[in-house]
C-alpha positions as CSV (number, residue, x, y, z in Angstrom):
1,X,-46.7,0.0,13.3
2,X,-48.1,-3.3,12.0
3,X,-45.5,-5.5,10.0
4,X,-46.0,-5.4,6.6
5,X,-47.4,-7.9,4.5
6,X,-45.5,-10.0,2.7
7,X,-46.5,-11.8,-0.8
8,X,-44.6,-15.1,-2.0
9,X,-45.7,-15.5,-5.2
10,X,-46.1,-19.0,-6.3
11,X,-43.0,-21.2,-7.9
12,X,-45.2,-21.6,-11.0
13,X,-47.5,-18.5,-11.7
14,X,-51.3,-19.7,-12.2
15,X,-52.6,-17.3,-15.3
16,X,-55.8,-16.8,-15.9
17,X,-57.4,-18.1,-19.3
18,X,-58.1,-15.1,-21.6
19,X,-58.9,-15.1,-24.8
20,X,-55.7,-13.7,-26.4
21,X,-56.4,-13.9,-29.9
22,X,-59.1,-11.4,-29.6
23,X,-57.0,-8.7,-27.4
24,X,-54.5,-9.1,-30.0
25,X,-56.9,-8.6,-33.1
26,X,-57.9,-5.5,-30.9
27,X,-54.3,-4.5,-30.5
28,X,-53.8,-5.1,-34.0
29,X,-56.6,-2.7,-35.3
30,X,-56.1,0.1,-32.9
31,X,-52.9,0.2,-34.5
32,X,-53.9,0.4,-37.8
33,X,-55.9,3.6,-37.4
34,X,-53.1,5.5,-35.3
35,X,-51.4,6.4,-38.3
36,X,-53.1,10.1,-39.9
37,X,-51.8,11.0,-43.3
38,X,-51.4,15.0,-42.8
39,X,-49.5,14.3,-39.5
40,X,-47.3,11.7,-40.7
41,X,-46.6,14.1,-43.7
42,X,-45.7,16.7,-41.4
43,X,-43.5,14.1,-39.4
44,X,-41.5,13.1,-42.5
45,X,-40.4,16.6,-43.5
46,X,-39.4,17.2,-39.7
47,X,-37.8,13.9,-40.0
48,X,-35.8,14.5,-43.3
49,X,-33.7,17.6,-41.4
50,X,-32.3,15.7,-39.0
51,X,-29.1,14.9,-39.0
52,X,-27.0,12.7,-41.6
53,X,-24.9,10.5,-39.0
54,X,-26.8,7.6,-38.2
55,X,-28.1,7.7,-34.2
56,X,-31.3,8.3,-32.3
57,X,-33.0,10.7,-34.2
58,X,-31.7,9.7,-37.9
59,X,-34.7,9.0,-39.7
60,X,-36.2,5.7,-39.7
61,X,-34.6,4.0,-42.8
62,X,-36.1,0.3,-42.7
63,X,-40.0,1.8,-43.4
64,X,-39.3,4.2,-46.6
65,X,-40.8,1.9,-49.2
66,X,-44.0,1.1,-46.9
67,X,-46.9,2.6,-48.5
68,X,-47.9,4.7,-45.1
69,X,-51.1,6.0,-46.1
70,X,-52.6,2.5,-46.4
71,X,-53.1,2.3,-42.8
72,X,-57.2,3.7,-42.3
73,X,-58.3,6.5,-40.5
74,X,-59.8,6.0,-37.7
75,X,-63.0,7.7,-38.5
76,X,-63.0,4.5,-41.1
77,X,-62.1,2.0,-38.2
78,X,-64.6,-1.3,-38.1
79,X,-66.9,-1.2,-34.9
80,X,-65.0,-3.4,-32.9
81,X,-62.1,-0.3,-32.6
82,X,-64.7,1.8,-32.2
83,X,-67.0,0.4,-29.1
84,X,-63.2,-0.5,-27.5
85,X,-62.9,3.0,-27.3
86,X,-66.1,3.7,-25.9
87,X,-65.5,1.4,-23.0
88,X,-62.4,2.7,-22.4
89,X,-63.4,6.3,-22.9
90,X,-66.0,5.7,-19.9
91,X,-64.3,3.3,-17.7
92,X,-60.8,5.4,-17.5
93,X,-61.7,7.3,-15.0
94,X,-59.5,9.2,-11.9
95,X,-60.4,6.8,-9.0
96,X,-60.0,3.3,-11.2
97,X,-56.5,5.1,-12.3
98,X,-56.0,5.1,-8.6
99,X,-57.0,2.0,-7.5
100,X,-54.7,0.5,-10.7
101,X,-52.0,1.9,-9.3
102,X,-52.3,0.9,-5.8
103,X,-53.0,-2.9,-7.1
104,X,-49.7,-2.9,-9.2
105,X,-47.7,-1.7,-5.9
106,X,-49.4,-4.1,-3.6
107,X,-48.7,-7.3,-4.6
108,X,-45.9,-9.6,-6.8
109,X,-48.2,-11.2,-9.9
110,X,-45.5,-13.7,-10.9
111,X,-41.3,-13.6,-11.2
112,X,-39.8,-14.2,-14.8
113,X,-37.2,-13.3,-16.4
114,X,-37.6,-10.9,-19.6
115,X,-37.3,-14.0,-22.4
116,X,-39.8,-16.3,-20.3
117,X,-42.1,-12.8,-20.4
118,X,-41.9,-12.9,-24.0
119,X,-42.7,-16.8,-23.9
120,X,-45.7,-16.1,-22.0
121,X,-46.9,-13.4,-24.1
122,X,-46.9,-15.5,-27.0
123,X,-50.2,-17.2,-25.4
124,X,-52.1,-14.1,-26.8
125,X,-51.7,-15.8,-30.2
126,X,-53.9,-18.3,-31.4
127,X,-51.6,-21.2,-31.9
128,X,-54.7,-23.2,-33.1
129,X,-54.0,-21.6,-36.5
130,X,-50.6,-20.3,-36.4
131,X,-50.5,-19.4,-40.3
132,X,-52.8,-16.4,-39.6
133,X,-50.3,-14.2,-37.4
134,X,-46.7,-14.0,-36.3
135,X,-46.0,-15.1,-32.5
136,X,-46.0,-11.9,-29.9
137,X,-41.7,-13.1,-29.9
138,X,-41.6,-12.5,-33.9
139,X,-43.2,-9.3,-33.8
140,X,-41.2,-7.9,-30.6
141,X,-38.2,-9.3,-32.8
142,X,-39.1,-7.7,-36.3
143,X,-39.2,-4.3,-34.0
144,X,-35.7,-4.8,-32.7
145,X,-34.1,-5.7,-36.0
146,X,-35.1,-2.7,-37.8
147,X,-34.0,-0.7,-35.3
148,X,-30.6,-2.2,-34.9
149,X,-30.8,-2.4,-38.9
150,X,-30.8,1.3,-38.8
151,X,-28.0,1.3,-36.2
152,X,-29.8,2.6,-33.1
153,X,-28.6,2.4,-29.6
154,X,-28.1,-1.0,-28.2
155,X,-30.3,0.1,-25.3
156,X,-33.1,1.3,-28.3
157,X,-32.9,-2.1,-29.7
158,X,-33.8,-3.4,-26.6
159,X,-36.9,-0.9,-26.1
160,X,-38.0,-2.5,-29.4
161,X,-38.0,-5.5,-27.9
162,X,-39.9,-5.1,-24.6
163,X,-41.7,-2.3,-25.2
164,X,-45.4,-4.7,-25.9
165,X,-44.5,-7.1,-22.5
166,X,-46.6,-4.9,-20.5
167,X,-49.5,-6.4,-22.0
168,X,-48.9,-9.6,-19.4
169,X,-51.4,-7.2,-17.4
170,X,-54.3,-9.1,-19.6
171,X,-53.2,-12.0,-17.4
172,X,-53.0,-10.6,-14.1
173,X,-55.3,-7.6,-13.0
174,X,-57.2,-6.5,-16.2
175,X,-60.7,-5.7,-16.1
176,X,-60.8,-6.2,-19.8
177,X,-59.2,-5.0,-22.8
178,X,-60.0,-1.2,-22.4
179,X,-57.1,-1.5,-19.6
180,X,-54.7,-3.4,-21.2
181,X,-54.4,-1.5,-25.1
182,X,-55.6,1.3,-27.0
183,X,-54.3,4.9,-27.1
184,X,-53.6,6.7,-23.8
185,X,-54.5,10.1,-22.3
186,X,-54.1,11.1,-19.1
187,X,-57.0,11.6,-16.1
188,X,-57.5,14.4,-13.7
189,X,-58.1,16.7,-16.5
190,X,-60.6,17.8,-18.9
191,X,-60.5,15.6,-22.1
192,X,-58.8,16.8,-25.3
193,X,-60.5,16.7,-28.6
194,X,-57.6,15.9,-30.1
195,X,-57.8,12.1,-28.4
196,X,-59.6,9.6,-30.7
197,X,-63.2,10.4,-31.2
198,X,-62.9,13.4,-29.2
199,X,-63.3,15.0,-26.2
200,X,-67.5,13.9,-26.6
201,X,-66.6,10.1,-26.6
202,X,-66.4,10.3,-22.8
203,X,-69.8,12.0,-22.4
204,X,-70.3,8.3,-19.9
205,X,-67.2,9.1,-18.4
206,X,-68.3,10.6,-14.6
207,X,-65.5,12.7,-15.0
208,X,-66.3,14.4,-17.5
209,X,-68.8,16.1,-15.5
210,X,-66.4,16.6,-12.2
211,X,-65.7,20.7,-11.3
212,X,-62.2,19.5,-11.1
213,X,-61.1,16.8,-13.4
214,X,-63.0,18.7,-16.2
215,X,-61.4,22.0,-15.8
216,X,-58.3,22.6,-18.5
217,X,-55.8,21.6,-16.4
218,X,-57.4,19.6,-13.5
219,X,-55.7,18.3,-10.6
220,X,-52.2,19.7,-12.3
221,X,-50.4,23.0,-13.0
222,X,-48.8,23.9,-16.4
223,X,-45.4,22.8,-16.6
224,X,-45.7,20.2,-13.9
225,X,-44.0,17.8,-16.1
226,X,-45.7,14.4,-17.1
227,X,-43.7,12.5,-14.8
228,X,-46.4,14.1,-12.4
229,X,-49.7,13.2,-14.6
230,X,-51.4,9.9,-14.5
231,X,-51.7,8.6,-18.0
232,X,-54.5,6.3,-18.7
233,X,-53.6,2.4,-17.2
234,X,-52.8,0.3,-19.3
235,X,-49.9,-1.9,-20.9
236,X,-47.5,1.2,-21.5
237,X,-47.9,2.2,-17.8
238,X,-47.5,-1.4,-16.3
239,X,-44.7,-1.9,-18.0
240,X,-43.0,1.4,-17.3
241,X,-43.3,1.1,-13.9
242,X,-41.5,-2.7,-13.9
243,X,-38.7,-1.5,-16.2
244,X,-38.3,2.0,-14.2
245,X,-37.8,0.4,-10.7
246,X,-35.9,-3.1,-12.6
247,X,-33.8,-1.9,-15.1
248,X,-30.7,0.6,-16.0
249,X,-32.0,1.2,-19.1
250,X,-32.1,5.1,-19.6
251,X,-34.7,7.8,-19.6
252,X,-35.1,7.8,-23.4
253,X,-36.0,4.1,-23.6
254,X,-38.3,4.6,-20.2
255,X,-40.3,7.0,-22.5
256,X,-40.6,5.0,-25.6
257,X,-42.4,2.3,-23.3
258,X,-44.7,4.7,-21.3
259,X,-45.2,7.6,-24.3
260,X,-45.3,4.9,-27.5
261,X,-49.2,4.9,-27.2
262,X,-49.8,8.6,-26.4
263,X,-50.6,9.7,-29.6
264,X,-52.5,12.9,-28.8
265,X,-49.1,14.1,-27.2
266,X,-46.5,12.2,-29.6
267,X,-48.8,12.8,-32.7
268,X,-50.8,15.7,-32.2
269,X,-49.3,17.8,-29.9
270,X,-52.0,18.0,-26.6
271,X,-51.1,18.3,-23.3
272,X,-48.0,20.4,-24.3
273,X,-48.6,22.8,-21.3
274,X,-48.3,19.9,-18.9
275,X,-44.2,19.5,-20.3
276,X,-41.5,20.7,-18.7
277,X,-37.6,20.8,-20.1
278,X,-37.3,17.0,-19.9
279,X,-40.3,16.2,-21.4
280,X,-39.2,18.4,-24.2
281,X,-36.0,15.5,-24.9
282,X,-38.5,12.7,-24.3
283,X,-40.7,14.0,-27.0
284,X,-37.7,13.6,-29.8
285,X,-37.0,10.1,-28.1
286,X,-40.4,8.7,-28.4
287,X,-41.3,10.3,-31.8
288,X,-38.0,8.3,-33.1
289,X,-39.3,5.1,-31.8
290,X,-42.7,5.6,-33.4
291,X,-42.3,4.7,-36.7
292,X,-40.8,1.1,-35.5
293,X,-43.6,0.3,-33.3
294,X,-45.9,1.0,-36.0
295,X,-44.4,-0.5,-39.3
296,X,-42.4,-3.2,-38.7
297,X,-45.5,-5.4,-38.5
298,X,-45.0,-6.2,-42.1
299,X,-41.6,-6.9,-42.4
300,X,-40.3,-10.8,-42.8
301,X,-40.3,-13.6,-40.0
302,X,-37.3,-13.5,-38.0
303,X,-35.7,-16.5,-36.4
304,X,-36.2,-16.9,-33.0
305,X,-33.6,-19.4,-32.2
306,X,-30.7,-17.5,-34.4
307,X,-31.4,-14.0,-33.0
308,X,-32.3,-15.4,-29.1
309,X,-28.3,-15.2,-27.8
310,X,-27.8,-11.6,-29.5
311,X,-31.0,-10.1,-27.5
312,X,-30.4,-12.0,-24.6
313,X,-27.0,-10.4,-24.2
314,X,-28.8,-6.8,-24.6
315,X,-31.5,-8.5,-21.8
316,X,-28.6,-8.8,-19.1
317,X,-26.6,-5.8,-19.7
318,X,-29.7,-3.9,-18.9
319,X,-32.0,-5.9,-16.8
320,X,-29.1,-6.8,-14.0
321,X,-31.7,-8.5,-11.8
322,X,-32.3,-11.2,-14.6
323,X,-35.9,-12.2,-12.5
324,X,-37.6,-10.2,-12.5
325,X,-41.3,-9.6,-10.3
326,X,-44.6,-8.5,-12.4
């Protein structure tokens, strides 16, 4: 058997210079149309039933005075939301799924800890004009202060915190944007209509034509469970993948990161015949995080320097490792 190769990743990790303000303009918009009024109705009645003791699955407290229905549609999204989504809709395809996955387990990209992460990610803002937008840190920050405002698990708080780092893949091994953000789906299967735009927005797609990975449930079997289903690459997958094999955090928070942008599951309902019993608790787990991953955008600037000890307490109890490889 031949020795295996081994990769020492540089002392300083050389990043590649991408334009960051626009992937997080992009970011930015695709968030804006992920919130639909009728569902998010629906959502708030199942949310008001829930139990009175504050914990996970308390309603979200921090966001009832936010106007919700503010946020567009996405049939009204500007063109720049819409032609991402054609890219991604045609490029996202089975074999570069598998070839994205073989690339992330091949190789170390760079070794950081979780707060220099965050510093690094901050690059994605353009600090030419800092006025214009919060710093990547803020908004991760705003995130984990509503949801230890609303007294969530110190492990959820955390979540908050991380759960955008896995867009450091725009640095490393990203094609573009279309692999890096946007809503996911999964491949190997025909294409829901209930994705944005539609099952006909992957008519370029060359899997949309495939015996197999167009056939209702693919490559997979009904209850296989989504831990067997590859969901679209992309920052929520990268990221899930680092914290799964890095961290103690628990199977709730794992889901947050990997589900937060699968809003035909989490939102919709699709893919429900792919679930089995644990995806069932995951479900709850992510559609409790949702609202701060969507909301807290708004809220007010939170100081770095003040807050920093707090989270990196949280960082350590649950990242043992402290450096970690990317």
């Amino acid at each position: 058997m031949a020795p295996a190769a081994v990769d020492a990743p540089p002392a300083t990790p050389v990043f590649s210079k991408r334009d960051g303000h626009a992937l997080e303009d992009l970011s930015d918009a695709i968030d804006d149309v992920n919130v639909l009024k009728d569902t998010l109705k629906k959502q708030q009645a199942a949310e008001k039933k829930q139990q009175e003791e504050k914990g996970l699955y308390e309603q979200s407290e921090f966001d009832q005075d936010k106007d919700k229905t503010q946020f567009r549609q996405y049939e009204d999204a500007c063109d720049r939301v819409k032609n991402f989504y054609k890219e991604q809709h045609t490029k996202q395809t089975v074999a570069y799924n598998l070839k994205a996955r073989n690339m992330f387990h091949s190789k170390t990209r760079a070794e950081m800890t979780i707060w220099e992460a965050m510093e690094k990610l901050n690059t994605l803002i353009d600090e030419s004009d800092p006025d214009t937008s919060l710093s990547q840190i803020e908004h991760l920050l705003q995130s984990a202060e509503a949801i230890r405002r609303d007294g969530k698990p110190r492990w959820m708080q955390l979540t908050g915190l991380i759960h955008d780092l896995g867009k450091l893949l725009y640095f490393f091994d990203a094609q573009g944007q279309w692999d890096v953000v946007g809503d996911t789906f999964p491949v190997g299967l025909g294409f829901d209509d209930r994705i944005i735009y539609g099952s006909e927005s992957f008519k370029d797609n060359p899997d949309y034509y495939d015996p197999i990975y167009s056939s209702k449930f693919g490559i997979y079997t009904p209850g296989c469970g989504l831990d067997n289903v590859m969901l679209s690459w992309g920052h929520d997958e990268y990221l899930y993948h680092v914290a799964k094999e890095q961290s103690v955090l628990p199977a709730e928070a794992l889901a947050m990161i990997r589900y937060h942008s699968f809003y035909p599951w989490h939102n919709t309902g699709a893919y429900y015949e792919l679930m089995d019993d644990h995806d069932k608790d995951m479900l709850r787990a992510v559609k409790a995080f949702n609202p701060y991953d969507l909301y807290s955008k708004s809220d007010g600037i939170p100081s770095v320097e003040e807050l920093k000890p707090y989270y990196m307490e949280l960082i350590n109890e649950y990242f043992p490792t402290k450096v970690l490889k990317w």
